[in-house]
C-alpha positions as CSV (number, residue, x, y, z in Angstrom):
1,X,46.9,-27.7,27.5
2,X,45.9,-26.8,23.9
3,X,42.7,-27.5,24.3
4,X,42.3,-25.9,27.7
5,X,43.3,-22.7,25.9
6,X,41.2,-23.2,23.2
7,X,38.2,-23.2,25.3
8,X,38.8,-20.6,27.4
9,X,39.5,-18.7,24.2
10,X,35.9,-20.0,23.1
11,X,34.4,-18.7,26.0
12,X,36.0,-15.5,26.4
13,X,35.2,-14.5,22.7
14,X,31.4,-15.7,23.2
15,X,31.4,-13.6,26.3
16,X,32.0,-10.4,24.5
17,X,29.8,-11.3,21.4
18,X,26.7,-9.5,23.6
19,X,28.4,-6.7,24.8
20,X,27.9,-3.8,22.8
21,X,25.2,-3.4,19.7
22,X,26.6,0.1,17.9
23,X,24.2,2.5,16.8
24,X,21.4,4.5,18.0
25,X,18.0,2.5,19.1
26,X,15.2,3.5,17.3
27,X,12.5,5.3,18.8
28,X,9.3,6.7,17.2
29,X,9.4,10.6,16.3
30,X,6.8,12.8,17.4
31,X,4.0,13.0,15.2
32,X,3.1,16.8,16.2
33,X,-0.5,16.9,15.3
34,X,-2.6,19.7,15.6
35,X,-5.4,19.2,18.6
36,X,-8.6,18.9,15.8
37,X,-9.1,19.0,12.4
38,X,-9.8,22.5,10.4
39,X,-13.1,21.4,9.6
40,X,-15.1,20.4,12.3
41,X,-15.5,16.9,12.5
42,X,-17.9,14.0,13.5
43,X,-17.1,12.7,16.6
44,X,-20.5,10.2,16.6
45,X,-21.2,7.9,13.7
46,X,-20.4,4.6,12.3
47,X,-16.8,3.3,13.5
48,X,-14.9,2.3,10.4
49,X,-13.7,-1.8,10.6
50,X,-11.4,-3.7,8.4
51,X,-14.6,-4.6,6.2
52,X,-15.9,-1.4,5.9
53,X,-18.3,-0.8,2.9
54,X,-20.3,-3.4,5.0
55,X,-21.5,-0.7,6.9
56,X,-23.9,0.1,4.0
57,X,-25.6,-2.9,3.6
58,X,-25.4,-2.9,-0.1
59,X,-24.6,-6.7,-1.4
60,X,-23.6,-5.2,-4.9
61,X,-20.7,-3.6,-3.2
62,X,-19.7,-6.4,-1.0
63,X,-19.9,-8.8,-3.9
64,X,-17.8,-5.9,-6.3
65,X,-15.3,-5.5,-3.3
66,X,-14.9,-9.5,-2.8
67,X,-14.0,-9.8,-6.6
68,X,-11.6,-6.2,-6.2
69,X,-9.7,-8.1,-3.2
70,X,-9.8,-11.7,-4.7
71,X,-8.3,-10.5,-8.2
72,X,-6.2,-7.7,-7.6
73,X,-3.0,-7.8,-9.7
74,X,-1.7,-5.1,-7.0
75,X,-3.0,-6.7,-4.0
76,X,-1.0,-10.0,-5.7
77,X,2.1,-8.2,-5.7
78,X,2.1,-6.5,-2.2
79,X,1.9,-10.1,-1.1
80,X,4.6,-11.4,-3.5
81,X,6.8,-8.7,-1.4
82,X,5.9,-9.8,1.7
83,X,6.6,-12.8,1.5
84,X,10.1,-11.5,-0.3
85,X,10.7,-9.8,3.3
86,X,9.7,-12.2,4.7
87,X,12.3,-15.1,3.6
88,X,15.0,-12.0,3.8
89,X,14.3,-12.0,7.5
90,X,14.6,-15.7,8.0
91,X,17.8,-15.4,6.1
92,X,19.4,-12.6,8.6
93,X,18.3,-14.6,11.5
94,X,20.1,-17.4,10.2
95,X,23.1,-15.4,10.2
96,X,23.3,-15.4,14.3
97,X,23.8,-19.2,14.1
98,X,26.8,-21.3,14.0
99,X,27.2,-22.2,9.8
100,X,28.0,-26.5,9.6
101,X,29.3,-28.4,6.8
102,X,29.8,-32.0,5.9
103,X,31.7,-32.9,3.4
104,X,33.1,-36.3,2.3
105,X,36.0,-37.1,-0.8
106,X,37.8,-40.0,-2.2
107,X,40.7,-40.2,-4.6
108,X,44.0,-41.4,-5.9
109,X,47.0,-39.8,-5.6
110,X,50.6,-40.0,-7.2
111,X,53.8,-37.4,-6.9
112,X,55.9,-36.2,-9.8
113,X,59.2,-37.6,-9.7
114,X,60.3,-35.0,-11.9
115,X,58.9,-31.7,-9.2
116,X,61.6,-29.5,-7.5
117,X,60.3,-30.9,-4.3
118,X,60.5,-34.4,-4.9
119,X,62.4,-36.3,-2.2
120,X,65.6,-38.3,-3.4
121,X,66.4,-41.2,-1.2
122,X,70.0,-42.9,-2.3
123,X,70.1,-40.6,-5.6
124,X,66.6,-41.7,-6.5
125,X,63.6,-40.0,-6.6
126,X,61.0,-41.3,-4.2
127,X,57.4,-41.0,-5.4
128,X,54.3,-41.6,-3.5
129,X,51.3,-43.6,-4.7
130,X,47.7,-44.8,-3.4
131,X,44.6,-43.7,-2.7
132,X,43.1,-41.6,0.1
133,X,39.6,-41.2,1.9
134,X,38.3,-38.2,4.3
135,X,35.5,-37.3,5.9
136,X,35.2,-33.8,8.0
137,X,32.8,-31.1,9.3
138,X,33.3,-27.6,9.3
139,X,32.1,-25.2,11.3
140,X,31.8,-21.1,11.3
141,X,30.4,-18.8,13.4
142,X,30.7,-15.0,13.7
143,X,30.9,-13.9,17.3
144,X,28.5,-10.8,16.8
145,X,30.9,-8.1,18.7
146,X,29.5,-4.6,17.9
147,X,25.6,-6.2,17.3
148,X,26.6,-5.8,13.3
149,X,24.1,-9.4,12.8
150,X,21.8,-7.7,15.3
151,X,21.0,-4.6,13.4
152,X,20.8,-6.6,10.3
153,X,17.7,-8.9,11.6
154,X,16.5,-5.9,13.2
155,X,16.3,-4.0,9.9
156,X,15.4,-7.0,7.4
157,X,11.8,-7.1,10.6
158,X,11.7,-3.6,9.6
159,X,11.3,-4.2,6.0
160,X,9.1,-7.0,6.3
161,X,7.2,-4.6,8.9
162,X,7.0,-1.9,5.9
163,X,6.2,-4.6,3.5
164,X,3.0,-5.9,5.3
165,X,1.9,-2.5,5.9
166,X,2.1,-1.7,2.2
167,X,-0.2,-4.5,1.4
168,X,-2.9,-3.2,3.9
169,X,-2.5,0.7,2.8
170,X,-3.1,-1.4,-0.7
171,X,-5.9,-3.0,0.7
172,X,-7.5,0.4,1.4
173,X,-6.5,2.5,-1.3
174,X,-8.4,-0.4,-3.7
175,X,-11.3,-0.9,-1.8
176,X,-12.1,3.0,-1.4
177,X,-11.5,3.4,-5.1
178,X,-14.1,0.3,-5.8
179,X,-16.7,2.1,-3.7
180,X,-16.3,5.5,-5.3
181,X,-16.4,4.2,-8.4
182,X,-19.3,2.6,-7.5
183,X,-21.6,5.3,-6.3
184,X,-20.4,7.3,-9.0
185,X,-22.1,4.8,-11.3
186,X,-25.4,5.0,-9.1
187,X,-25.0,9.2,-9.3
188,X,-24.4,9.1,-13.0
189,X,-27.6,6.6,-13.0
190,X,-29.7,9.1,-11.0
191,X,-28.6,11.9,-13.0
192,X,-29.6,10.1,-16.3
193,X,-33.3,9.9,-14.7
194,X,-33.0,13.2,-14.3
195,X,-31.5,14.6,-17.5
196,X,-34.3,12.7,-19.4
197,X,-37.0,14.1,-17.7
198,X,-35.6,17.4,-18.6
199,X,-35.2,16.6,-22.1
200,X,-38.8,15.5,-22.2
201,X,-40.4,18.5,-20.9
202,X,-38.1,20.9,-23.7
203,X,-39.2,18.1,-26.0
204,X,-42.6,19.3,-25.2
205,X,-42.0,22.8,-24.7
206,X,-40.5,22.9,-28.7
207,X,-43.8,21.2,-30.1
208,X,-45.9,23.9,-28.2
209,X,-43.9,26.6,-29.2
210,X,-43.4,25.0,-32.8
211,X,-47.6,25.3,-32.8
212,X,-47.7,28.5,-31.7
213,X,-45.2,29.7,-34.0
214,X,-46.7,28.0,-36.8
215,X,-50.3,29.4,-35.7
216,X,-48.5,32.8,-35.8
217,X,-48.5,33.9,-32.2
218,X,-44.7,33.2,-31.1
219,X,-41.7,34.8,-32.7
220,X,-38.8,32.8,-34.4
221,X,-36.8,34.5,-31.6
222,X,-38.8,32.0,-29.0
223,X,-38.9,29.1,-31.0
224,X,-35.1,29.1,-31.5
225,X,-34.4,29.9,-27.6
226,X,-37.0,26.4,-27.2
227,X,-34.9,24.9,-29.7
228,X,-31.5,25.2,-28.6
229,X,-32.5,24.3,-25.0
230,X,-34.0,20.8,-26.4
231,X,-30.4,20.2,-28.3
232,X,-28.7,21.4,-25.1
233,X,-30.3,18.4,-23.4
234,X,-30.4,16.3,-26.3
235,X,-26.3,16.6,-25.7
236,X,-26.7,16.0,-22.3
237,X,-28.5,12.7,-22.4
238,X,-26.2,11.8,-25.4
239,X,-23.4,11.9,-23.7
240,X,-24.3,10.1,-20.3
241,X,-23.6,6.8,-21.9
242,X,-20.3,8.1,-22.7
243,X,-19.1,9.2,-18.9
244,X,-21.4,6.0,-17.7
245,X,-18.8,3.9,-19.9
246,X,-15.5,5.3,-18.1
247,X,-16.6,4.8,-15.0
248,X,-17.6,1.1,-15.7
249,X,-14.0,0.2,-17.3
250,X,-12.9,1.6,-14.1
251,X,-14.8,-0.3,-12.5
252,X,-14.0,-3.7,-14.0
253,X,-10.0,-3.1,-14.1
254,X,-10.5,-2.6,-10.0
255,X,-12.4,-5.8,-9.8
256,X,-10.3,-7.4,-12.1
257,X,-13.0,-8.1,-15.2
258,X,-14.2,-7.2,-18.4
259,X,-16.6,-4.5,-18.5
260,X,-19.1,-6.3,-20.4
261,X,-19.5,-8.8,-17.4
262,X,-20.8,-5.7,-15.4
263,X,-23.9,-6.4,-14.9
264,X,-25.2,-3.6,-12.1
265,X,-28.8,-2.5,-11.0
266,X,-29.2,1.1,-10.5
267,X,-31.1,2.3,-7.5
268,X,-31.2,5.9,-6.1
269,X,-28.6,7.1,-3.7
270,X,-29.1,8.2,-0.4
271,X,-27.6,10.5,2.2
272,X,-24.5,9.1,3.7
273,X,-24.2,7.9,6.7
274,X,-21.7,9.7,9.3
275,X,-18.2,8.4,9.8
276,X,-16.2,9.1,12.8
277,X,-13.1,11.1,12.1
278,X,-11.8,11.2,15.4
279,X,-8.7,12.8,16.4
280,X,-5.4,13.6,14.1
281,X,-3.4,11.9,16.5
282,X,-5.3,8.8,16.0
283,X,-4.2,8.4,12.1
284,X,-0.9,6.9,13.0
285,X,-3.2,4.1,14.6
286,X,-5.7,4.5,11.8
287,X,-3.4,4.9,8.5
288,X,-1.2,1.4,7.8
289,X,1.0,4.4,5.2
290,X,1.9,6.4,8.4
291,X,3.1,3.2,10.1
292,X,4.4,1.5,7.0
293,X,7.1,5.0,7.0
294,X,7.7,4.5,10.9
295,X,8.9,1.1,9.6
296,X,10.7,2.5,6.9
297,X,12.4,4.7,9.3
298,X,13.1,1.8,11.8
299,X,15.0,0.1,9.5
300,X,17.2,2.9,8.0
301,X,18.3,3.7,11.9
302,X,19.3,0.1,12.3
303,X,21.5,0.8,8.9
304,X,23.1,3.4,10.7
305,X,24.5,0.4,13.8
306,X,25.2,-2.2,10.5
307,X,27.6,1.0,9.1
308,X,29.7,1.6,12.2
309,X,30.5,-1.7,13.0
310,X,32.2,-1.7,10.0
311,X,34.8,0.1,11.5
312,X,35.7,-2.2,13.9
313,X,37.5,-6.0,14.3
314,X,35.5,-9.0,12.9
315,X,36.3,-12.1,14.8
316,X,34.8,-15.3,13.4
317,X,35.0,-19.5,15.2
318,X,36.1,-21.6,12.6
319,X,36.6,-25.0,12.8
320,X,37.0,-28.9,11.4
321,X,36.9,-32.4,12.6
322,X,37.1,-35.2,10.4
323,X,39.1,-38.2,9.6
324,X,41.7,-39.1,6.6
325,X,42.8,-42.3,5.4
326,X,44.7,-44.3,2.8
327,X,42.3,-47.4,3.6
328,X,38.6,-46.9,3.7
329,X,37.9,-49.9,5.9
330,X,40.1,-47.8,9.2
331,X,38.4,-44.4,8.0
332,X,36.7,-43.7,11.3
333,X,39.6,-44.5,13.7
334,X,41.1,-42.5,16.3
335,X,44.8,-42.6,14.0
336,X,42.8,-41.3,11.3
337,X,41.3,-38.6,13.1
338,X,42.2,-34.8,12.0
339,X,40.9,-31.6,13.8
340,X,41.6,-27.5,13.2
341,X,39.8,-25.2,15.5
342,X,40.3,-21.1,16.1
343,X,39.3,-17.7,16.0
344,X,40.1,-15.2,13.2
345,X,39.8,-11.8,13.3
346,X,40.6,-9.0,10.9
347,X,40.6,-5.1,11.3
348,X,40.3,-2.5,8.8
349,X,43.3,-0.8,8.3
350,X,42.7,1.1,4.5
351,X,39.8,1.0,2.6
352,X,39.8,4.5,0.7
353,X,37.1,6.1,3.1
354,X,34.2,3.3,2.1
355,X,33.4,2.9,5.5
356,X,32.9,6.1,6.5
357,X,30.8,7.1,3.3
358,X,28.7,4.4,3.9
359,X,27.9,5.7,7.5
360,X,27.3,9.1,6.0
361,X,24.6,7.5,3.8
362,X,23.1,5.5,6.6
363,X,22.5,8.9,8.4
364,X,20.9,10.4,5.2
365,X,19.1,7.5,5.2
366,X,17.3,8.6,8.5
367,X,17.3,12.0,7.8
368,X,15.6,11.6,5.1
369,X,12.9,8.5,6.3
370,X,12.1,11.0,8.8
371,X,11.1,14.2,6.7
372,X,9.7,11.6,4.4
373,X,7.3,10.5,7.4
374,X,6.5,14.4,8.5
375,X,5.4,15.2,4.7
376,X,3.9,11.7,4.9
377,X,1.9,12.8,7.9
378,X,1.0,16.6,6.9
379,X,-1.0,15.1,3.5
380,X,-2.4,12.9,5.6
381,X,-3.9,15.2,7.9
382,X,-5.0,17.2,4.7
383,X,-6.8,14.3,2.7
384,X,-8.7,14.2,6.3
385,X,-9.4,17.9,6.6
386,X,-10.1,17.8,2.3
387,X,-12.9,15.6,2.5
388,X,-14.6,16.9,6.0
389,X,-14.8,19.8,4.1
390,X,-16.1,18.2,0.8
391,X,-18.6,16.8,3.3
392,X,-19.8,19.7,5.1
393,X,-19.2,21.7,2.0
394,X,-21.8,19.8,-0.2
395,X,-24.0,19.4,3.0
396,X,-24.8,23.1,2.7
397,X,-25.2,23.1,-1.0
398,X,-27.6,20.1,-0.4
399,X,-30.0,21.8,1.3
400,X,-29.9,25.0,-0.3
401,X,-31.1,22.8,-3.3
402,X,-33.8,21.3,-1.8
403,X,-34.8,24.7,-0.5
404,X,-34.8,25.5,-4.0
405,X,-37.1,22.3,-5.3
406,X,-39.1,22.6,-2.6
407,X,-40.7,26.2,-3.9
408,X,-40.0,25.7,-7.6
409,X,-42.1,22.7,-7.0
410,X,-44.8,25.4,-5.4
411,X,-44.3,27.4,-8.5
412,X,-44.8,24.5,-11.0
413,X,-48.4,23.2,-9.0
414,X,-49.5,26.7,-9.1
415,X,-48.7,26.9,-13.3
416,X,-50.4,23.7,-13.6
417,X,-53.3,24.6,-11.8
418,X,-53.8,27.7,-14.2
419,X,-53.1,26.2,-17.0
420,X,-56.1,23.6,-16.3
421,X,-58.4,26.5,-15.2
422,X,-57.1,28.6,-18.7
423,X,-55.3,31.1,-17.6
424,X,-52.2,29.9,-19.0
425,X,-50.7,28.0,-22.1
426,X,-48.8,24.7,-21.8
427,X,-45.7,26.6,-23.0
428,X,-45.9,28.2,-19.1
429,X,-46.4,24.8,-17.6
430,X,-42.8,23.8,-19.2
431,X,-41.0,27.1,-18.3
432,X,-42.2,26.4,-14.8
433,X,-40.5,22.7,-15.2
434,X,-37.4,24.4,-16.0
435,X,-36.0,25.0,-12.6
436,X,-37.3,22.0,-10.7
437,X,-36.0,19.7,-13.1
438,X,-32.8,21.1,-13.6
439,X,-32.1,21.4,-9.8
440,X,-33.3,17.7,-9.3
441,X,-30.4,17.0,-11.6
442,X,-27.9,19.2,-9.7
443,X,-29.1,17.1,-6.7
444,X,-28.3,13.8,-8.3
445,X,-24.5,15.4,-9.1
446,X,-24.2,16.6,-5.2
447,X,-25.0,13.6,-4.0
448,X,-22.6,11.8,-5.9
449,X,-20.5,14.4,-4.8
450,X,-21.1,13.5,-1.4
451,X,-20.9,9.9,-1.4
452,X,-17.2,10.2,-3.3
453,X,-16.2,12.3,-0.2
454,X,-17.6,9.8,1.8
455,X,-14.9,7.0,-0.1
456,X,-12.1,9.7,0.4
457,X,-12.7,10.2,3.8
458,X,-12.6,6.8,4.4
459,X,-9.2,6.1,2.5
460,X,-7.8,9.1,4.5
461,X,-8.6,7.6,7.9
462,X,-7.4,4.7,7.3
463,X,-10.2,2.2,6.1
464,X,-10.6,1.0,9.5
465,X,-7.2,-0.9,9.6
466,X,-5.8,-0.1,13.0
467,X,-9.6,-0.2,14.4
């Protein structure tokens, strides 16, 4: 009859461990993104993938972004953490199942003669004396009532959710930052050609109008204004090396080297290509920070079922079989046999408001995930609409410069051609130099310009992770 009821108790208790999981079920908020970008945007060009830069068929920056993703320290440690998560999930999950124990003892054993409780038999104390062996298994198992366990596996998947999606917004945070530190290099290279054929031209300019003032047909006036234009770009092309230098240890701390094991080859940079910015409600597919804070937010609502089940009974199976004996030889024999087997359960009566403080957190908690994620999406859609901008921005200044080449070009073929027919000194030749050679310069700065929008605008979408 015991163990009749015993089972029936069994089943009755596992019956109710799946019927209620407290707490509200998550669901994804809205993301409420506007229709289009401010700026306009691209809807043709290149489709960012996982891979990106090799879109730009450049094998210095696939070999700089191999050695960025191979010896990141950061990279190292978003890993180390999900693989943290990942063993705290596997020890939720464990927490469903029944916990077993084996245990095994052996010992010898004697009563006091002299202890309050010792029996007296005739008016003598009787004491006991001989050895004992046991074997036994235990078993415990918390019937999951209120889905308290539940919540907890469903949070600790959260986390290791949020954890892997921190490694890939990592991922593109550290290869963007490789390629814009990259081009910037190539600009800065471009701009050094550029800078030095302006300091040779005012190098020539001075020694024409150091003859001329020497021959006593210039003023000191115009040889100083030659002067201090050839020490204005003197100090330019002095301190290239300088800003070439910075973004070079940049460089090698993203790739994870010295940076006197740099060894790049310059080569002139290009327009960039197009990138399609799509919609803003395609980031959350696009940006692994957007979903990494959905996670973050999934796993603080499944705090909020873990906190209210605290409020209510716990009921756990515990059990043990296992034998006892004075003799090892008749250890495993049905006399020796010893079992224990029952639920427990215990309520919360008093606990000085703990529980319900810890609810009141768990609701913070979401609150504040979710305004974390809004604010999280609002920059997001800025960074987007910040480097459009810087694109379509510099686009404009682009060709307004070449516009401006193009005829001070005109104007410098037109000096040379007097100057070899006599009409003009050399000192006009330079002065014509002046504006063709400084605006191939401020070309070599857009277009850097351009192509670090280019790395922005590909961190802000995403770096092709949800493509």
């Amino acid at each position: 009859m015991i163990r009749l009821n015993t089972a029936l108790t069994l089943v009755a208790t596992a019956a109710l461990a799946a019927c209620t999981t407290l707490g509200p079920n998550y669901q994804a908020p809205a993301a409420h993104a506007p229709v289009a970008y401010r700026a306009v945007a691209p809807m043709a060009g290149a489709e960012l993938q996982r891979d990106w830069w090799l879109m730009f068929d450049d094998a210095q920056l696939d070999a700089l972004e191999a050695q960025a993703l191979q010896a990141s320290p950061t990279l190292a440690a978003a890993a180390a953490r999900i693989e943290r998560a990942r063993a705290q999930f596997s020890a939720t999950r464990a927490d469903t199942l029944p916990r077993v124990d084996v245990g095994a003892n052996a010992g010898g054993l004697r009563t006091s003669a002299k202890a309050t409780t010792t029996p007296v038999l005739n008016g003598r104390a009787v004491t006991f004396e001989g050895e004992t062996f046991g074997l036994q298994a235990g078993l415990s198992w918390e019937l999951d009532l209120w889905g308290r366990v539940k919540r907890q596996a469903e949070a600790a998947h959260a986390q290791l959710d949020a954890a892997t999606l921190d490694a890939a917004a990592a991922r593109v945070a550290l290869t963007a930052d490789v390629a814009a530190a990259y081009w910037q290099w190539r600009a800065l290279a471009d701009e050094g050609a550029a800078l030095q054929r302006l300091r040779d031209s005012r190098g020539q300019a001075f020694q024409v109008a150091q003859t001329r003032f020497d021959a006593g047909s210039s003023t000191t006036q115009d040889l100083e204004r030659v002067r201090a234009e050839l020490a204005a770009a003197d100090a330019d092309v002095a301190d290239l090396p300088r800003r070439q230098a910075l973004v070079l240890n940049q460089l090698a701390a993203l790739t994870g080297q010295g940076s006197a094991d740099l060894q790049l080859r310059a080569s002139p940079l290009s327009v960039p290509p197009a990138i399609r910015a799509g919609l803003p409600s395609e980031l959350l597919q696009r940006r692994p920070d957007l979903a990494q804070s959905l996670a973050q937010l999934h796993a603080a609502t499944a705090q909020v079922g873990i906190a209210e089940a605290a409020f209510y009974p716990s009921i756990k199976l515990t059990g043990s079989f296992g034998y006892s004996s004075e003799d090892l030889g008749s250890l495993i024999s049905a006399p020796a046999r010893l079992y224990n087997i029952g639920p427990s359960i215990s309520l919360p009566i008093f606990e000085g408001g703990r529980n319900k403080a810890n609810l009141a957190s768990s609701q913070a908690q979401v609150d504040e995930s979710l305004a974390a994620f809004r604010g999280r999406m609002l920059q997001a859609l800025r960074e987007v609409d910040d480097a459009l901008a810087e694109l379509q921005g510099r686009a404009a200044v682009v060709d307004a410069q070449r516009r401006t080449l193009a005829s001070s070009g005109q104007a410098l073929t037109v000096a040379r051609s007097r100057y070899d027919q006599g009409a003009v000194s050399y000192l006009d030749v330079t002065e014509a130099e002046r504006t063709p050679l400084a605006t191939e310069r401020a070309l070599a700065q857009l277009r850097g310009a351009q192509w670090a929008a280019t790395a922005q605008l590909v961190k802000a979408l995403g770096g092709g992770w949800g493509g």
